[in-house]
C-alpha positions as CSV (number, residue, x, y, z in Angstrom):
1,X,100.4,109.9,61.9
2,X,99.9,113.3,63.0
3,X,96.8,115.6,61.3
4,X,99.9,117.8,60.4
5,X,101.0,115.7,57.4
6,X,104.5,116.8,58.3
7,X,107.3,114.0,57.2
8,X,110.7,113.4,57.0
9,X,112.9,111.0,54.3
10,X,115.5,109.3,56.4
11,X,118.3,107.0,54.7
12,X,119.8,104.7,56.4
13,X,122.7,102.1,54.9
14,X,123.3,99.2,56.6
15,X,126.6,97.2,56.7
16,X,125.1,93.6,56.4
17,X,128.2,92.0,57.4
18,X,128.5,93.9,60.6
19,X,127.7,92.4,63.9
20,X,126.7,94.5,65.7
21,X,124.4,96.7,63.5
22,X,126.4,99.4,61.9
23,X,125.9,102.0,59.5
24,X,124.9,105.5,58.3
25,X,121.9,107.5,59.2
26,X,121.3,110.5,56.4
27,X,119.2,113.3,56.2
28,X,118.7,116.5,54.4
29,X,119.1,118.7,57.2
30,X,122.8,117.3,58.4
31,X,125.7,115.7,57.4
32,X,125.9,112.0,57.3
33,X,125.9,110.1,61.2
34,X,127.8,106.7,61.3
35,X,126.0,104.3,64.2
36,X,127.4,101.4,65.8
37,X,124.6,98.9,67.2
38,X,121.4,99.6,67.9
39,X,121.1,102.6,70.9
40,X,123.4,104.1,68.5
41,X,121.2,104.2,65.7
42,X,118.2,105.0,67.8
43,X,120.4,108.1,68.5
44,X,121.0,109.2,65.1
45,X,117.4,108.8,64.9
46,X,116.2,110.9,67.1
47,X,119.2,113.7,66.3
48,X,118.1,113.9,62.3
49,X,114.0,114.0,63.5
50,X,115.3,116.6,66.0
51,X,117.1,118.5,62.9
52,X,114.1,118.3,60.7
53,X,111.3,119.4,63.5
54,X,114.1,122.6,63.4
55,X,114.2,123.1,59.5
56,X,110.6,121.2,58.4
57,X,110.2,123.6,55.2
58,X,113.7,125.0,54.1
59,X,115.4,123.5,51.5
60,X,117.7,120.5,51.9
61,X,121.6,121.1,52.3
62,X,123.7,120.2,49.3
């Protein structure tokens, strides 16, 4: 981890029937990104840590 100490809380929910992967990636800085398979959730990934390098101390969105 970086000496910053900055993090982020991701959720992610996870359709355990699905095949492929599917889901939704949520963060506190966006709304809610539904993924289908795995480069899809990689992308949702690096959107919301994108969105949170943007906003790291403002206070989440309700």
């Amino acid at each position: 981890m970086s000496e910053s100490g900055q993090r982020a809380r991701l959720t992610v929910d996870v359709d355990l029937s699905a095949d492929p992967i599917e889901g939704v990636l949520g963060h506190r800085h966006g709304a809610d990104k539904p993924f289908v398979g795995w480069v899809a959730l990689i992308r949702a990934l690096e959107l919301a840590l994108d969105a949170e390098r943007v906003h790291p101390d403002s206070p989440p969105t309700s």
